[in-house]
C-alpha positions in Angstrom: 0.0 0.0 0.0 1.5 3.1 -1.0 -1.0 5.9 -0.6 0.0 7.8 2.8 -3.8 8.4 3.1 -4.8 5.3 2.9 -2.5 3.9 5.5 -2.9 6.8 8.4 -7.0 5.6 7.6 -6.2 2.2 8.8 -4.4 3.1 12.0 -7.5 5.8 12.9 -10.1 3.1 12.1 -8.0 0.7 14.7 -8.0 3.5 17.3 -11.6 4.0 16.9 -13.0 0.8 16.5 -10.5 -1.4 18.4 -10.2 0.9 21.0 -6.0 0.2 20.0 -3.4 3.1 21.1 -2.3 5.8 18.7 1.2 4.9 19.3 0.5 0.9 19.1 -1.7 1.1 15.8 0.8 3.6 14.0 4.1 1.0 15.0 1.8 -2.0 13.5 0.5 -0.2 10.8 3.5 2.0 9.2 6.2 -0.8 8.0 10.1 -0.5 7.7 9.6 0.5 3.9 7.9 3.8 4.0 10.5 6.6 3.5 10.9 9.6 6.0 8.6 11.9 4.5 5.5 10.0 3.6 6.0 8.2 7.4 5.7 11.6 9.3 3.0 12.8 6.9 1.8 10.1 8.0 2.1 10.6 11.9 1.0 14.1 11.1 -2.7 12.8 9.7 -2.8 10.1 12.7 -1.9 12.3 15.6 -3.8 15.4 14.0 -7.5 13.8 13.3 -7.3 12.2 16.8 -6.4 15.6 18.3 -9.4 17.2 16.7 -11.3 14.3 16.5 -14.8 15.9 18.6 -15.2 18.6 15.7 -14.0 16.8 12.6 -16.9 13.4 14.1 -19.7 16.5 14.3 -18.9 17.8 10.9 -19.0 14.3 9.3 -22.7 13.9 11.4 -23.2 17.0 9.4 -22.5 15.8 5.9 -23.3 12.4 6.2 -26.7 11.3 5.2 -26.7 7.9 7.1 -23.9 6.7 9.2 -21.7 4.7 7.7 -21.3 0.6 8.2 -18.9 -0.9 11.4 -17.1 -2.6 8.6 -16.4 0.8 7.1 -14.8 2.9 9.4 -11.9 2.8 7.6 -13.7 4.7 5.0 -15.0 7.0 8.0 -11.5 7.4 8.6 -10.4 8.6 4.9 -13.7 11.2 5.3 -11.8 12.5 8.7 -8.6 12.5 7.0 -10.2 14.8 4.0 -11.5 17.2 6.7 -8.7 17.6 8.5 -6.7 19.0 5.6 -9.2 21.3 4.4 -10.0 22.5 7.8 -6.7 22.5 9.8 -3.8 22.0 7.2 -1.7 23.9 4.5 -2.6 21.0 2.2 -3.9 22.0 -1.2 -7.7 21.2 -1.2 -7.1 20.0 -4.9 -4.5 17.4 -3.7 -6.6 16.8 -0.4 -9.5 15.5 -1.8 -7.9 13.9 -5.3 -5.3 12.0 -2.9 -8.4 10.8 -0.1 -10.3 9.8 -3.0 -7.8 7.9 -4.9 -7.0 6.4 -0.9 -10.7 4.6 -1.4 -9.7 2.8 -4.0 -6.3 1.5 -2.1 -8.5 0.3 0.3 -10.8 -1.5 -2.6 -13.7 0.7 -1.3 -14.5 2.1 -5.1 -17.9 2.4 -4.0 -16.9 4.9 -1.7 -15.2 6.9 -3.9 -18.4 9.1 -4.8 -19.3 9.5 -1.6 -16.0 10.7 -0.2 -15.5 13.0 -3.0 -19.1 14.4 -2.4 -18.8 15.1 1.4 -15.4 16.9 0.7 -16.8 18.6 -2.0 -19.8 20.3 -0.3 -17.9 21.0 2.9 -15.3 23.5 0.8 -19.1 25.4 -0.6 -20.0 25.3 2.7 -17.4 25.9 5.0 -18.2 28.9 6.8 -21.6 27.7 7.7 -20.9 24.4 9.0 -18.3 26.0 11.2 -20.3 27.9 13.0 -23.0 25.1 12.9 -20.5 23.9 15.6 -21.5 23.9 19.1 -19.9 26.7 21.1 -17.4 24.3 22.5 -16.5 22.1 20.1 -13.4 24.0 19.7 -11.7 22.5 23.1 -11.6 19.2 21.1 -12.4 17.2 24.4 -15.0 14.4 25.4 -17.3 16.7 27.6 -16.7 14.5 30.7 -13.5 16.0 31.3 -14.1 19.1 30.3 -16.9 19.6 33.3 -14.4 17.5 35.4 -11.5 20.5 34.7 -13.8 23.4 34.9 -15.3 22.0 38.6 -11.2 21.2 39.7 -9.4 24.6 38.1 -12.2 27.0 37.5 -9.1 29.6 36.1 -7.2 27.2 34.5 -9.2 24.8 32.5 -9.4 26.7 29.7 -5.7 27.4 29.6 -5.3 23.7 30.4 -7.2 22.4 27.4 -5.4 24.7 25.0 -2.3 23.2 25.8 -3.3 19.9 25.2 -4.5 20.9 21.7 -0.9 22.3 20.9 1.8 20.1 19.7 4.7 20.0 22.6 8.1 21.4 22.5 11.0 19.1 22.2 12.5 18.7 26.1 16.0 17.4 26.6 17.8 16.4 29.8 21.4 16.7 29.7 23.8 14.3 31.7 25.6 16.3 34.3 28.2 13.7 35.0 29.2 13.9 31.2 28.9 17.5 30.4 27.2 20.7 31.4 24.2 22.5 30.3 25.8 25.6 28.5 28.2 23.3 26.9 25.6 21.2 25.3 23.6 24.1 24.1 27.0 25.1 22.4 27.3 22.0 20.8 23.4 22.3 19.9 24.1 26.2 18.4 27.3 24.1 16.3 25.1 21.9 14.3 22.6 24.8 14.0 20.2 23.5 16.6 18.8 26.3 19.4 17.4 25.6 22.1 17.5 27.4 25.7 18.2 26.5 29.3 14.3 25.2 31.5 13.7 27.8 34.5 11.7 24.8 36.0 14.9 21.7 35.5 18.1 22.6 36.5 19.1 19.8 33.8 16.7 21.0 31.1 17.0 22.6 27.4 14.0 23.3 25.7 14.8 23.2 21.7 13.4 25.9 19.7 12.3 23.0 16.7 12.0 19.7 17.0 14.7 17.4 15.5 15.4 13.9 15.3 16.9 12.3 17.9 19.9 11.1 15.9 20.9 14.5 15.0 21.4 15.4 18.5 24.8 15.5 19.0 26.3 13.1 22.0 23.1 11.7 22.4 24.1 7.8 22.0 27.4 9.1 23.9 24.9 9.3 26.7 25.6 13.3 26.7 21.2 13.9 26.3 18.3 12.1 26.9 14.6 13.0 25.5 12.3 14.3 28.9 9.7 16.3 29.7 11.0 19.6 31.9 8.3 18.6 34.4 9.2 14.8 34.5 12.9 16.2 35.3 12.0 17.1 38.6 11.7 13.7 40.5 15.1 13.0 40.9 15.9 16.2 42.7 12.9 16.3 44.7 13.7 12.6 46.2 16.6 14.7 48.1 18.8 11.8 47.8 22.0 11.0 49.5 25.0 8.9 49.2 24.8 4.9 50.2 20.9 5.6 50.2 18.7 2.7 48.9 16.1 3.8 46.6 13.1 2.2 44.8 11.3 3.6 41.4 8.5 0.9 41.2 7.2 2.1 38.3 10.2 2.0 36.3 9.6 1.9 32.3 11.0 2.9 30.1 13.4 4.3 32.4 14.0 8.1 32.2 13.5 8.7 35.7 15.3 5.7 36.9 18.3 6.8 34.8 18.1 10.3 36.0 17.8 9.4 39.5 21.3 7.8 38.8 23.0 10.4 36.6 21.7 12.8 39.9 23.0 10.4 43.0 26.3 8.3 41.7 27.1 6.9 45.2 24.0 5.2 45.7 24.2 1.3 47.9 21.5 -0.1 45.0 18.5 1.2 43.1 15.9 -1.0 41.9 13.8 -0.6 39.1 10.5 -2.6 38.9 8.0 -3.0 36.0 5.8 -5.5 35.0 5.7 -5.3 31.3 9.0 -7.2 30.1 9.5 -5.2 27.1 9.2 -2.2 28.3 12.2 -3.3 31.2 14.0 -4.2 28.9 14.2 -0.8 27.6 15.7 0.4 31.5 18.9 -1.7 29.8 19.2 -0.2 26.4 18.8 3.4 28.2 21.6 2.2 31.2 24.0 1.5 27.6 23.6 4.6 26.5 24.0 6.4 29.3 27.0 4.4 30.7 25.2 3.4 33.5 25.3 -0.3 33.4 28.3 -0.8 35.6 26.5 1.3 38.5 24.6 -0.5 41.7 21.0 -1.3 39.8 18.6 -4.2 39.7 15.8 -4.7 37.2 13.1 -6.7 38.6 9.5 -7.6 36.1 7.1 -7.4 38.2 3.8 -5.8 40.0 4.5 -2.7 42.2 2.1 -3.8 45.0 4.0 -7.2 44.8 7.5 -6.6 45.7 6.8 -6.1 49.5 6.0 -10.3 49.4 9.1 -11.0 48.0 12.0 -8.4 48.6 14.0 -9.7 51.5 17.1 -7.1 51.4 16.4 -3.9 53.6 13.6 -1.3 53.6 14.5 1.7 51.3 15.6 5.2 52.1 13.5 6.5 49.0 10.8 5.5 47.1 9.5 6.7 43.4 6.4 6.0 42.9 4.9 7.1 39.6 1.6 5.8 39.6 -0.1 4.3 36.4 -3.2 7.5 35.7 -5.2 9.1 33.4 -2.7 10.6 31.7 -4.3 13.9 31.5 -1.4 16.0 31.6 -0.4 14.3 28.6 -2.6 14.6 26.7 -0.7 17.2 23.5 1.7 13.6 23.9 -0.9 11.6 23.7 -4.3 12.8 21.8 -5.5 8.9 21.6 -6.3 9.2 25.7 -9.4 12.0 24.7 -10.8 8.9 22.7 -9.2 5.6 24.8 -10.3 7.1 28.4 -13.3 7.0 30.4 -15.1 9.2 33.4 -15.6 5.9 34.7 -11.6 5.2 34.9 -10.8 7.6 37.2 -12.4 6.4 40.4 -11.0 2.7 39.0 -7.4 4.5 38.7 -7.7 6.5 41.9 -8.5 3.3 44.0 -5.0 1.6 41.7 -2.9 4.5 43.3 -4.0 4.2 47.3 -3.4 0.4 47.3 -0.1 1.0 45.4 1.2 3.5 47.6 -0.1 1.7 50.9 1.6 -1.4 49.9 4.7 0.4 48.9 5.0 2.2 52.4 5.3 -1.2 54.1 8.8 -1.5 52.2 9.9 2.1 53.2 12.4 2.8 56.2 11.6 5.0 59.0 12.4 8.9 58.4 12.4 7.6 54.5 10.9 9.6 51.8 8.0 8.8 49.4 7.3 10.6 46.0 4.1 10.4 44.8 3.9 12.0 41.2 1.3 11.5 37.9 1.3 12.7 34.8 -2.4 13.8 35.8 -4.1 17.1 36.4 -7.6 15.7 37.8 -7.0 15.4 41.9 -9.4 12.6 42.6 -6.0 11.0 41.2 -3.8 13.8 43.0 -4.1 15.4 46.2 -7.6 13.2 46.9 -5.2 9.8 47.0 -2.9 11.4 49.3 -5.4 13.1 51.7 -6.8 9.9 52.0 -3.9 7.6 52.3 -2.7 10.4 55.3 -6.1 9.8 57.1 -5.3 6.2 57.4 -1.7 6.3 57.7 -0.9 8.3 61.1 3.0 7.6 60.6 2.7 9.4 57.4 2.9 13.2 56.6 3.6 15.7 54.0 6.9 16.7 53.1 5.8 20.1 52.0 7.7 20.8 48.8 8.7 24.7 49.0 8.8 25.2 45.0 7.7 28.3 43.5 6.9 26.2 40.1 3.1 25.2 39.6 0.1 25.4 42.2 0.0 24.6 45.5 -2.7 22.0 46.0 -4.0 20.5 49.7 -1.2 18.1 49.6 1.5 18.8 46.7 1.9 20.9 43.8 0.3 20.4 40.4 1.5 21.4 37.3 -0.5 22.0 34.4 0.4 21.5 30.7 1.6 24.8 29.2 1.8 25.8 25.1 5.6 26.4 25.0 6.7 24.7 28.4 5.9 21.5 31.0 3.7 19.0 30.6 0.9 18.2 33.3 2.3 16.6 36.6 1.5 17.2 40.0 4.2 15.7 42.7 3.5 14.7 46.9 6.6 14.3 48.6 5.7 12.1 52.1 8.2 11.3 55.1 7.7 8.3 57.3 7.2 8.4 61.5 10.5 7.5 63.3 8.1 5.1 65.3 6.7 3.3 62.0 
C-alpha cells in the first residue's frame, strides 16, 4: 500500500473501532519501507484527526446522510482524514480531496469513492456555515466529561489547560551532568545549527526551539542527552537523595527517571527498578547502555509494584518513586488517543489503583524515608484526593511540604498543568515516614 492516506485511515479506524493506542496502531500499521517523508505525513494525519477528533466526528454527522457501516470505518477514517486537511492543514484542497479519494480505492472501497469525493466537496461550498453550525465548545476538542471535570477542579485554568493539550509539545531534553554541562551542550546544539535554551523549572533542562530527530542530537548515544519532559525532570531532585541511600522507582519503564535518578546520585548502595511489562524493562537496559550506567549498583526486577513487598528480603528503602499508572491527562498534546481511549468511569478505578499502590509500597519504606508520589495527571481525585486519603489512614505518614515556587499549591502537593511552549501536566506529593513506624 502506497497511498499515505490510505495507510494513516487504517491506524485511525483501529483507534476508533478497536479501542487500540495511537502509538501501538501507528508502530503496527506504518512498516520499515515507507520513507521519511511519507512516514511523518503520515504521523502528522494520525496524531492530527485524533487531536481534533470531537469537531472533525460533528462535521461528518453533518454531511453524512446515514452513518456509515462498522465494517467501514476505515472509510470514515479517509472522510476524517479529508476534513482535516481542508480544515486544519496547508494542504492543497485539490491534492486533499484527489489524494483521499484515490486512498478509497487503495482500500478496494470504489464504492466509496463518490461519496468521499461528495462530502469533501460540499464541505469546501460550505465551509463557513458548517463552522459555525459547531457547538460553542467544540473548539476544546475534548469528550465533555472531562471538560466539566477540569472546569469543577481549576475554574481559572481549564481553559488554559485544554489549550495546551491541543498544541503540539516542544522538544524537552535532559542533559547528563556527570558527562557534560548544560551551557556546553547548548553550544554543541548552536554548532550543528540547533537552538534551544536552558528550562527555569529543570536545572538539567534545554527546551529546543524546533523539534529534531533524535539522531541528530549531538552526544546523544554518547549518553551526553536524553529526550524528557522539563516537568518529569523534577523527580530526581525532589527525592533529596544521599549517598549509600537505597532507593526504589516501582514504576520503572521505560526508564527516564530511573536513569536520571542515577545520573543525579552516583554513590547510591542499590536502586531498583521494577516494571511489570517485560519489554518495556528491557528498555531500562538499552537506556543504562547509552548512558554508561550499566556498571552502577542497579537491579531490574518484572514485576507488580504492589508485589515486591512479598518478596523483597534485602532492607527497607531510604527512597521511594512511585509514579503511579493514571489518566494521563497532563499528557494529553503527547498523547491525543487518551481523549478517545479514556473514560469518566476510569478515574475512580485508577484512583483506588494508586492508594493500594502507595499503601503497599509504604510497608517497604524505612523510618524517616521519603515517598514521591507523582502522575502525569491534572484531575486530583487522582492527586491530592489519594494522598489526603492515604494520610487519614496512615498516622506515621505526613507531608513533606515541597517549598517550589513552580506550579500550584494544592492540599497536599503541587500540580503542574500542561503549558503551550513549556511543561507538561504533573502534580508531585513528597511524604516522610514516622520515626516510630
Amino acid at each position: 500500500m502506497s497511498n499515505s492516506r490510505a495507510i494513516a485511515a487504517q491506524i485511525i479506524s483501529r483507534v476508533i473501532k478497536e479501542k487500540m493506542s495511537l502509538k501501538d496502531a501507528l508502530s503496527a500499521g506504518v512498516n520499515a519501507n515507507i520513507n521519511s517523508r511519507d512516514r511523518a505525513f503520515i504521523q502528522e494525519l494520525c496524531y492530527g484527526v485524533i487531536r481534533w477528533y470531537m469537531p472533525l466526528r460533528q462535521l461528518c454527522a453533518y454531511l453524512l446522510k446515514k452513518p456509515l457501516n462498522a465494517s467501514d470505518q476505515d472509510v470514515y477514517a479517509l472522510l476524517l482524514i479529508g476534513l482535516y486537511q481542508l480544515n486544519y492543514l496547508r494542504t492543497s484542497p485539490h491534492a486533499a480531496v484527489h489524494e483521499t479519494v484515490q486512498g478509497a480505492r487503495e482500500l478496494h472501497k470504489v464504492w466509496a469513492v463518490p461519496l468521499i469525493n461528495g462530502v469533501l466537496r460540499t464541505f469546501q461550498r460550505q465551509k463557513a456555515s458548517l463552522l459555525k453550525k459547531l457547538p460553542k465548545d467544540s473548539h476544546f476538542a475534548h469528550p465533555d466529561w472531562l471538560i466539566k471535570k477540569l472546569q469543577q477542579s481549576w475554574p481559572n485554568e481549564w481553559q488554559t489547560i485544554l489549550a495546551a493539550n491541543n498544541h503540539l509539545p516542544p522538544m524537552s531534553l535532559r542533559v547528563n551532568l556527570l558527562k557534560i554541562t548544560r551551557k556546553d551542550y547548548v553550544q554543541k546544539l548552536k554548532d550543528k545549527d540547533i537552538t534551544g535554551h536552558l528550562s527555569e523549572l529543570s536545572a538539567t533542562g534545554i527546551i529546543l526551539d524546533e523539534s529534531c530527530p533524535v539522531i541528530k542530537l549531538p552526544g546523544f548515544m554518547e549518553g551526553e542527552v536524553s529526550i524528557q519532559d522539563t516537568a518529569a525532570q523534577l523527580a530526581a531532585s525532589l527525592l533529596l537523595l544521599k549517598p549509600r541511600q537505597i532507593v526504589l522507582d516501582a514504576c520503572a519503564a521505560p526508564g527516564g527517571k530511573t536513569t536520571h535518578i542515577l545520573e543525579s546520585q552516583s554513590d547510591l548502595l542499590n536502586c531498583v527498578a521494577v516494571d511489570s511489562d517485560a519489554i518495556r524493562l528491557s528498555k531500562i537496559k538499552d537506556n543504562l547502555n547509552r548512558l554508561s550506567l550499566s556498571d552502577t549498583k542497579i537491579q531490574l526486577l518484572c514485576l507488580k509494584a504492589q508485589n515486591l513487598k512479598n518478596i523483597w528480603k534485602e532492607g527497607l528503602f531510604d527512597r521511594i518513586l512511585l509514579d503511579a499508572p493514571c489518566s494521563g491527562t497532563g499528557v494529553i498534546r503527547k498523547h491525543p488517543d487518551i481523549k478517545l481511549l479514556r473514560r469518566e468511569e476510569d478515574i475512580a478505578k485508577l484512583a483506588e489503583q494508586q492508594y493500594q499502590l502507595i499503601s503497599s509500597l509504604w510497608d517497604i519504606l524505612k523510618p524517616n524515608g521519603v515517598l514521591l508520589y507523582v502522575t502525569c495527571s491534572v484531575l486530583p481525585e487522582e492527586n491530592s484526593e489519594v494522598l489526603i486519603r492515604f494520610l487519614s489512614n496512615h498516622p506515621g505518614a505526613k507531608e513533606d511540604v515541597l517549598e517550589e515556587t513552580w506550579g500550584v499549591a494544592c492540599s497536599v502537593g503541587r500540580q503542574i498543568f500542561p503549558q503551550i511552549h513549556g511543561p507538561d501536566g504533573f502534580y508531585y506529593a513528597r511524604l516522610r515516614k514516622g520515626l516510630n513506624n
